[in-house]
Backbone bond lengths (Angstrom), bond angles and torsions (degrees), N, CA, C in turn:
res aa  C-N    CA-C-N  psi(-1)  N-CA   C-N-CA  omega(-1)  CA-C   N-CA-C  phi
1 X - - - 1.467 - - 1.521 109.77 -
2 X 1.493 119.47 139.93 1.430 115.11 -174.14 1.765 83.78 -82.49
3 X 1.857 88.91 158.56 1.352 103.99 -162.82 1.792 104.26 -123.11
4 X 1.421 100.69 -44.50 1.172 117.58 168.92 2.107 118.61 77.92
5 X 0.931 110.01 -157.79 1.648 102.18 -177.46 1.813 109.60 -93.94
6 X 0.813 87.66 174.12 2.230 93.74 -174.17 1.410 89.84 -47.34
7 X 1.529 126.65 -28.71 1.791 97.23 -159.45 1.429 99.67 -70.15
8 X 1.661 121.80 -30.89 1.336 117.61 179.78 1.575 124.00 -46.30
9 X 1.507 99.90 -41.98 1.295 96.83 173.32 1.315 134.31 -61.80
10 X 1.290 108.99 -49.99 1.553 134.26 171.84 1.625 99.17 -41.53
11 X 1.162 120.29 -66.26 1.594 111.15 179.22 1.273 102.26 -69.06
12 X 1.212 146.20 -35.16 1.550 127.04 162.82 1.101 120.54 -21.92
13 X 1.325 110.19 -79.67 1.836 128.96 179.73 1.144 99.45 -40.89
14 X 1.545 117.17 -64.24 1.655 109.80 -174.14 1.619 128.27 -41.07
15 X 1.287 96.77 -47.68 2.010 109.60 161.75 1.026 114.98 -41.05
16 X 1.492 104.54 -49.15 1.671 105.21 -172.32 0.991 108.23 -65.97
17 X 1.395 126.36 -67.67 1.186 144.12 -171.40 1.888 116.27 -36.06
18 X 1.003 95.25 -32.35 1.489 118.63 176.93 1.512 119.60 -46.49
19 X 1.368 140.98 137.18 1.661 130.04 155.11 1.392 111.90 -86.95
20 X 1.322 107.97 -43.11 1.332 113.59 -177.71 1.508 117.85 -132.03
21 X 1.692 103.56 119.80 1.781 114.06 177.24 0.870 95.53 -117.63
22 X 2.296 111.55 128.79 1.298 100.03 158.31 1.635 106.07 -101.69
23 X 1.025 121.81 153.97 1.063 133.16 173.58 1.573 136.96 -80.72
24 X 1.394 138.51 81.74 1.137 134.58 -171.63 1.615 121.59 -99.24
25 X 1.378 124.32 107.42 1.483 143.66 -163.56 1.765 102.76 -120.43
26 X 1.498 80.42 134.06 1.875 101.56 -176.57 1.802 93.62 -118.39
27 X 1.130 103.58 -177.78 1.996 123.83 161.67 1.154 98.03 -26.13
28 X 1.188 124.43 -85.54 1.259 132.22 -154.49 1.699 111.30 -47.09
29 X 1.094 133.48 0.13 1.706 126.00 171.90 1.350 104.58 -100.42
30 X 1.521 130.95 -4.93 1.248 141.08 153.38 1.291 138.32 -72.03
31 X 1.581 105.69 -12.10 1.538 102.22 -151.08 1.972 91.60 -98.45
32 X 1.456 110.30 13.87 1.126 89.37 167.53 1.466 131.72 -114.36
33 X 1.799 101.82 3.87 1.376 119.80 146.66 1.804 124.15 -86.13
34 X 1.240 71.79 37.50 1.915 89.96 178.93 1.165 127.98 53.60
35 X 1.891 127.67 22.68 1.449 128.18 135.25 1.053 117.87 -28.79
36 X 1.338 133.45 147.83 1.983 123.01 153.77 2.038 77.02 -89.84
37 X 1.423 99.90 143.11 1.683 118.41 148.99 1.848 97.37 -69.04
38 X 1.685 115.95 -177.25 0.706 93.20 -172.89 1.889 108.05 -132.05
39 X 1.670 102.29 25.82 1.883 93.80 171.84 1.528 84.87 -162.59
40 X 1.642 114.08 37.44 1.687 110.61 151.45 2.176 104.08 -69.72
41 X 1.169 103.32 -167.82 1.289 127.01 150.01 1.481 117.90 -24.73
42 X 1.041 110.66 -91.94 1.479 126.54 155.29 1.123 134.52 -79.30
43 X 1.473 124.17 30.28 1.237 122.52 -177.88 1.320 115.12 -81.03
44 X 1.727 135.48 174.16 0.834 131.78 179.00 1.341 132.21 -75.21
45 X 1.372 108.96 -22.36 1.852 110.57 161.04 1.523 91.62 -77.11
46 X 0.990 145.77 -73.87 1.607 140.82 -149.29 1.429 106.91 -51.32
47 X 1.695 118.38 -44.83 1.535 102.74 172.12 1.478 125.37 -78.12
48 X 1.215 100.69 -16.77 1.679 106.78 -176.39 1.735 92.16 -129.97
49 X 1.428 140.81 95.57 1.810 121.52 142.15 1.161 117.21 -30.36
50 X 1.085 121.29 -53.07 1.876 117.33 -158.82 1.623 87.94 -52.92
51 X 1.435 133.26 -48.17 1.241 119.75 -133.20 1.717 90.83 -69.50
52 X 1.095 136.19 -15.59 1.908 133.52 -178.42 1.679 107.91 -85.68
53 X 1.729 94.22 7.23 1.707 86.43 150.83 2.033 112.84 -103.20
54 X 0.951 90.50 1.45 1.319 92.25 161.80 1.787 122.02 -72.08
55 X 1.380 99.73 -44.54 1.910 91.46 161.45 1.049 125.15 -101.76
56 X 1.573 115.56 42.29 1.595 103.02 160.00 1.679 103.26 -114.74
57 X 1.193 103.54 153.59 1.308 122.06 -155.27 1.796 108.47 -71.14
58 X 1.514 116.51 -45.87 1.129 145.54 164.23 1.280 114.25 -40.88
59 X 1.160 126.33 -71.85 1.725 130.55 161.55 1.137 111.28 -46.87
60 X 1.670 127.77 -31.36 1.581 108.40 -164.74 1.219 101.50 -81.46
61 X 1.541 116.18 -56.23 1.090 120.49 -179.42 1.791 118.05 -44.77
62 X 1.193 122.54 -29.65 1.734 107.04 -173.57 1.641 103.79 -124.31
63 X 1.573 122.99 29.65 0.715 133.44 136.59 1.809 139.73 -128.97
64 X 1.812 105.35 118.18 1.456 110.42 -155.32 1.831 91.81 -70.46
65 X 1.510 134.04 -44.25 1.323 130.55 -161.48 1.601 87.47 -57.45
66 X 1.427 125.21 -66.14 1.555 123.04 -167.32 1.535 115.93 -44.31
67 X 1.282 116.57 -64.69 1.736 105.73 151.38 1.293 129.89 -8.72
68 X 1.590 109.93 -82.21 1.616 123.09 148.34 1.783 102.23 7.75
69 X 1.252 92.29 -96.79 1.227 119.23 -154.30 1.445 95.65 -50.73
70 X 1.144 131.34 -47.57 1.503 140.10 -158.85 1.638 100.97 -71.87
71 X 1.585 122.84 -42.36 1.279 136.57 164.70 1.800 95.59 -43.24
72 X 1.071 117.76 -89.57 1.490 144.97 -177.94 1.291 76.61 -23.91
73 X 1.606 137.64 -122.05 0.989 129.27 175.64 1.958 140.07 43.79
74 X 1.342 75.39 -106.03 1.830 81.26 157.46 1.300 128.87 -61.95
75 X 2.029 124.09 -27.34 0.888 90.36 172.93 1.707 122.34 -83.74
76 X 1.298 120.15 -8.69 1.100 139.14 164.01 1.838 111.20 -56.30
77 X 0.941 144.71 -73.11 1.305 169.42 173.02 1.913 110.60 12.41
78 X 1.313 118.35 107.33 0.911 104.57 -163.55 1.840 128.85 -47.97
79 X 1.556 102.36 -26.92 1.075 116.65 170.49 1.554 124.54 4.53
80 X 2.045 102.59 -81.07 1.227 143.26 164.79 1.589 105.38 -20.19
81 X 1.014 123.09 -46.89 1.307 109.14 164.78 1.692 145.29 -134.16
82 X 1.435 76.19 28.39 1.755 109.17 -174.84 1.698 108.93 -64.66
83 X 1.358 116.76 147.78 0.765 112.01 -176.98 2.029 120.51 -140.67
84 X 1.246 113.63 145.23 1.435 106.58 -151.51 1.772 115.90 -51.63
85 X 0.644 106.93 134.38 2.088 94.63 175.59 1.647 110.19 -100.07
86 X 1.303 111.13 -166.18 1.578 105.65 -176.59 1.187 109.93 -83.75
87 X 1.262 146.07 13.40 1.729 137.24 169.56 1.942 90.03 -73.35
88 X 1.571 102.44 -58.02 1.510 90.49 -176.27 0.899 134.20 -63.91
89 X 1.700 114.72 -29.99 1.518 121.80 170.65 1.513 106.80 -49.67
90 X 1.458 124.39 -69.17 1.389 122.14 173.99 1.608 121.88 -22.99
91 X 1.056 97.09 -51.98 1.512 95.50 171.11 0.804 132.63 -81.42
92 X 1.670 125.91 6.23 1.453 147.41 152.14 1.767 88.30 -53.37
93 X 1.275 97.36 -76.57 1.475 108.23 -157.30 1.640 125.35 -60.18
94 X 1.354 113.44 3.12 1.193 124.65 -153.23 1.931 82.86 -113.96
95 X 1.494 97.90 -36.52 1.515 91.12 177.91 1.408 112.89 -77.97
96 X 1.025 116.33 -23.91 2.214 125.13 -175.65 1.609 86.47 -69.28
97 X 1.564 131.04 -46.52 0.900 111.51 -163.88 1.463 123.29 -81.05
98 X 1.518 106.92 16.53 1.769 120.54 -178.68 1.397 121.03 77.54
99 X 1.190 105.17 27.33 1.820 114.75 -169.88 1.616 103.47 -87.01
100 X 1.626 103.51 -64.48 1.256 110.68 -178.21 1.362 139.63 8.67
101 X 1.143 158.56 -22.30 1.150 147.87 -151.43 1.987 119.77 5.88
102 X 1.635 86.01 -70.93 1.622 102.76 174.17 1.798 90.34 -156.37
103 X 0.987 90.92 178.70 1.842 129.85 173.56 1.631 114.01 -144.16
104 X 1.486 94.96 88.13 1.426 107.43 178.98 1.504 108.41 -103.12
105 X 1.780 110.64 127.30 1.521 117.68 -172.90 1.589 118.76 -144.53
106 X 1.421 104.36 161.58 1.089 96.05 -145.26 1.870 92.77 -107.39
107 X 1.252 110.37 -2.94 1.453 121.75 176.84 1.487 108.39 -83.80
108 X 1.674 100.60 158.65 1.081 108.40 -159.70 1.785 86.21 -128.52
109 X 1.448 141.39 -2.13 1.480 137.71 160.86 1.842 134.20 -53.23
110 X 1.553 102.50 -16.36 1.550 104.15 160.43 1.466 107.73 90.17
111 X 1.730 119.57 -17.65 1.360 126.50 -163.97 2.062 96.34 -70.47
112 X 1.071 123.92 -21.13 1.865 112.15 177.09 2.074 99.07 -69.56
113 X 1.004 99.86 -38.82 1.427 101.36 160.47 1.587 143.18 -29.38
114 X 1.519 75.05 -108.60 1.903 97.52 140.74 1.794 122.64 -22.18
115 X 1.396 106.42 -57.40 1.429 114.53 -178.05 1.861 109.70 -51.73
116 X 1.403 102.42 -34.60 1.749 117.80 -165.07 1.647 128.77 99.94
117 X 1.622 87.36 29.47 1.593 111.92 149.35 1.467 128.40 -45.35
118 X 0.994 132.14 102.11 1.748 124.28 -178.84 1.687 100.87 -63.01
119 X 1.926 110.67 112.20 1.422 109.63 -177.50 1.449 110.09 -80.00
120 X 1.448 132.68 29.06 1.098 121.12 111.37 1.153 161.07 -135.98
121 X 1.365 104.04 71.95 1.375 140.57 152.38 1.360 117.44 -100.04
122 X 1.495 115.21 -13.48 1.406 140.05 159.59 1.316 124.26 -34.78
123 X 1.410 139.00 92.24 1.515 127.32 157.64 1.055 119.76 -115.09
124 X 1.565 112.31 120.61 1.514 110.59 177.68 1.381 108.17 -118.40
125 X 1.174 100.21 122.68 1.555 125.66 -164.75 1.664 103.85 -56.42
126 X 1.256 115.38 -45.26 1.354 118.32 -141.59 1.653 80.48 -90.06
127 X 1.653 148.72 59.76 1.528 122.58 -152.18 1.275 113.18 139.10
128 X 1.573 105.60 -15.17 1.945 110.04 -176.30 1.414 112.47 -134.26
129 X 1.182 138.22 147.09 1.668 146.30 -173.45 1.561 95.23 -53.17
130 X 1.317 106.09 127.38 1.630 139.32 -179.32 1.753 101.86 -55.43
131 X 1.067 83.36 -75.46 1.910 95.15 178.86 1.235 110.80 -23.19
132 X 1.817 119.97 -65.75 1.202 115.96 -165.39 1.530 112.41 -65.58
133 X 1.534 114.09 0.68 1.881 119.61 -167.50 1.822 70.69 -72.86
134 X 1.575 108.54 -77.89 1.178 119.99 -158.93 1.497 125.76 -46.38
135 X 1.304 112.90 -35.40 1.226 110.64 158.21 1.461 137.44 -64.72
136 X 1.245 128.19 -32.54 1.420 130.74 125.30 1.371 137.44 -12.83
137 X 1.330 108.90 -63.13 1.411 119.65 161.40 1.054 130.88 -45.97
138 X 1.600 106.70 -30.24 1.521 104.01 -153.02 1.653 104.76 -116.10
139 X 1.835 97.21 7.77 1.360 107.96 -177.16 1.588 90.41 -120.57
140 X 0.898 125.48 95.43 1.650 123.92 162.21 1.523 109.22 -169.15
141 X 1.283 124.03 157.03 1.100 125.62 165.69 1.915 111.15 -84.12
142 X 1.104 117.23 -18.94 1.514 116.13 -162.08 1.834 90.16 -146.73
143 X 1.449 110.60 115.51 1.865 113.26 157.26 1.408 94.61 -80.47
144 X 1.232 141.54 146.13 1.173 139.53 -157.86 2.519 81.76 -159.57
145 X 1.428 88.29 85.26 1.620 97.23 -161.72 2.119 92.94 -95.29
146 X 1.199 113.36 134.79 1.341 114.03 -172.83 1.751 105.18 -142.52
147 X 1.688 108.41 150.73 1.147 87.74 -154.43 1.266 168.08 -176.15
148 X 1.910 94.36 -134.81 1.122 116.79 -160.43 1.534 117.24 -112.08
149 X 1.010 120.02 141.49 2.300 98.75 -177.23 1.519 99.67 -74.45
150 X 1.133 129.46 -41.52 1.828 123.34 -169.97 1.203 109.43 84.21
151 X 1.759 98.95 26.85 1.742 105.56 157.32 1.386 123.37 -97.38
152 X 1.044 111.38 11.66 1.694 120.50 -172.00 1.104 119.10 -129.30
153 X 1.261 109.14 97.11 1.984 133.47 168.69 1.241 96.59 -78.59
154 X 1.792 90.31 136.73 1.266 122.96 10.90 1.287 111.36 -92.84
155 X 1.717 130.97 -14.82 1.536 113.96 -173.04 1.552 117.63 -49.22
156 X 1.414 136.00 -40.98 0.996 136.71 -175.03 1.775 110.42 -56.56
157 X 0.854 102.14 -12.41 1.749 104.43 172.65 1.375 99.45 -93.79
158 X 1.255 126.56 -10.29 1.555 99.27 173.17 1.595 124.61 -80.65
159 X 1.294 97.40 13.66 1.506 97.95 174.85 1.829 109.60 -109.31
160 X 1.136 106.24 -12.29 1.818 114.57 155.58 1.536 102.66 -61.42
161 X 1.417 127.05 -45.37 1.636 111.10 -159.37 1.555 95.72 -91.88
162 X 1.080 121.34 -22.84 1.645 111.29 155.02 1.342 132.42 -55.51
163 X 1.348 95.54 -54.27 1.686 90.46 174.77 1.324 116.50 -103.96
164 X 1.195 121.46 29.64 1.697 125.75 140.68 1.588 115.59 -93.43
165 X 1.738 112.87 1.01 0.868 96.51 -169.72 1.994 99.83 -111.42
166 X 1.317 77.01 14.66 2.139 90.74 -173.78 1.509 96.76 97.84
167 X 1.129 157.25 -37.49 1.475 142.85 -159.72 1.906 97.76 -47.24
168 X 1.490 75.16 179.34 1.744 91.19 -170.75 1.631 99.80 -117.77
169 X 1.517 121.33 134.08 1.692 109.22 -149.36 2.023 69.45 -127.61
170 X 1.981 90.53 130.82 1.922 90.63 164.42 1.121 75.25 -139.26
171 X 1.801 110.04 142.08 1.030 140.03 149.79 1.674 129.71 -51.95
172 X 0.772 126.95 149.57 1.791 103.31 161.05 1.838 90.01 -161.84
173 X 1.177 108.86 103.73 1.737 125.84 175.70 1.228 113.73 -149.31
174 X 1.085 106.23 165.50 1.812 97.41 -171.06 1.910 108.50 -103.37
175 X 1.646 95.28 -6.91 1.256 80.68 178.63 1.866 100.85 -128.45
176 X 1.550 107.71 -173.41 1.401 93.15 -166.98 1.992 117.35 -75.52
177 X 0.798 110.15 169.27 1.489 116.39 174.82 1.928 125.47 -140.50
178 X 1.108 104.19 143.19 1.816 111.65 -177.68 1.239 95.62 -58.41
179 X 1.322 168.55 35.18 1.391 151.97 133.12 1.455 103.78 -107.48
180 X 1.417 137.45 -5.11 1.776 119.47 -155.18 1.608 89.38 -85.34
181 X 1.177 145.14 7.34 1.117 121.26 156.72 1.254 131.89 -94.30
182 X 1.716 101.01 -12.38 1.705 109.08 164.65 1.473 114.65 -89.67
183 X 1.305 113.09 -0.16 1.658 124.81 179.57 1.760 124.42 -51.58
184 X 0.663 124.27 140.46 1.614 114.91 173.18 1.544 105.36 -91.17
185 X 1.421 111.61 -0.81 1.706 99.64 -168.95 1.550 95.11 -171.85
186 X 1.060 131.79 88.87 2.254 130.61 151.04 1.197 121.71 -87.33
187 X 1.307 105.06 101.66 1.470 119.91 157.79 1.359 143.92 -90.74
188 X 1.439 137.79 119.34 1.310 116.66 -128.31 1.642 85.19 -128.95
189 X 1.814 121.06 25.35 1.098 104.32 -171.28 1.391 95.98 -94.73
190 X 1.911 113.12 -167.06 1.400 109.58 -167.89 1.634 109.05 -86.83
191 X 1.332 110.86 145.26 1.448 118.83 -173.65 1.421 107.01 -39.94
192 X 1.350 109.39 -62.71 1.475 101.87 -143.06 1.570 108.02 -90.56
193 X 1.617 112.88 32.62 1.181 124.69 -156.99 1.931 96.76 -136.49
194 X 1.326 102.00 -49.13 1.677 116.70 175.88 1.596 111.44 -68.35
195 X 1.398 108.50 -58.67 1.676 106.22 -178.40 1.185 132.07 -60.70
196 X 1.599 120.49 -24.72 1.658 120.54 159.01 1.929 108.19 -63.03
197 X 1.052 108.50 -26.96 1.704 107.79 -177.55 1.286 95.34 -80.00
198 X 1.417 133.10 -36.27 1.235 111.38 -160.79 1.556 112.96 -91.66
199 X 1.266 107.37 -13.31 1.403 123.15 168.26 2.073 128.30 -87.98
200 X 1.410 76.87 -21.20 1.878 96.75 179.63 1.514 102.56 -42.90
201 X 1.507 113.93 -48.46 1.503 112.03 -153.83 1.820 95.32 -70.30
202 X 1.618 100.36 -30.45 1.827 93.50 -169.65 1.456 120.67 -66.58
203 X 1.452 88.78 -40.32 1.989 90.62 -167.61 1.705 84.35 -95.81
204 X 1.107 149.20 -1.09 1.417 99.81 -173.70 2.302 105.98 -75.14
């Protein structure tokens, strides 16, 4: 099992230590069942811009070629045959071990599912009642956010109603984000490599 440096541990214990984690996941816990996220390194706006005229609403609508493409797209989309890796498994196991609170996400690929996620404990932001994101948040001892950059409102505010509400907010993304200085814990190692360690101590 990767083990990683003392900070790994330190947020270990903290997991453990925890009654209630909610869980908040962006692109980035995908990209190692071969999603691109979409403003890592290689993400799909970063290698291509044009492609973030694909989600604006304005272009789609008064352009039929952009549609096109957006059709093309999904049915293409690695999604379709993606499959969960160990960031999600961990969080299988983190929920068997009664931690859970929720698993609030911002993907729309099905793999927290798939993995053996209970879908309801399921929130998908982009598709599910807002409130219950926020209420989640604001009931946990630990936001445990994975990921995600925490540039996208409103989810990125769900880590304000956490930690106004006292929870303990750790990052885990590979690149930087607008909360890691209010964070109790940033980890910048790779998902699907950090979250079985950080969960190891709960379920074993």
């Amino acid at each position: 099992m990767y083990r990683g440096p003392a900070e790994v541990e330190r947020v270990a214990a903290l997991i453990s230590d925890a009654t209630r984690v909610t869980v908040l996941t962006g692109a980035g816990i995908s990209t190692d069942s071969g999603i691109p996220d979409f403003r890592g390194p290689n993400g799909v706006w970063t290698v291509n811009p044009a492609a973030q005229q694909l989600s604006t609403l304005d272009r789609y609508v008064s352009d039929a070629e952009l549609r096109k493409q957006a059709w093309r797209n999904r049915r293409e989309h690695a999604a379709w045959t993606a499959k969960p890796n160990a960031g999600h498994r961990a969080i299988v196991d983190l929920q068997r071990a009664g931690k859970v609170r929720a698993l609030i996400t911002q993907n729309v690929d099905g793999l927290h599912q798939r993995a053996g996620s209970d879908p309801t404990l399921v929130i998908e932001v982009h598709g599910t009642i807002w409130q219950a994101a926020v209420a989640a948040a604001q009931d946990c001892d630990v936001l445990l956010s994975v990921g995600t950059s925490l540039q996208v409102q409103p989810v990125a505010s769900l880590c304000d109603h956490a930690l106004s509400a006292g929870a303990r907010l750790v990052v885990v993304n590979a690149e930087p984000t607008p909360y890691d200085t209010r964070a109790d814990a940033v980890l910048r190692h790779p998902i699907s490599m950090v979250l079985p360690a950080l969960v190891g101590r709960t379920a074993a």
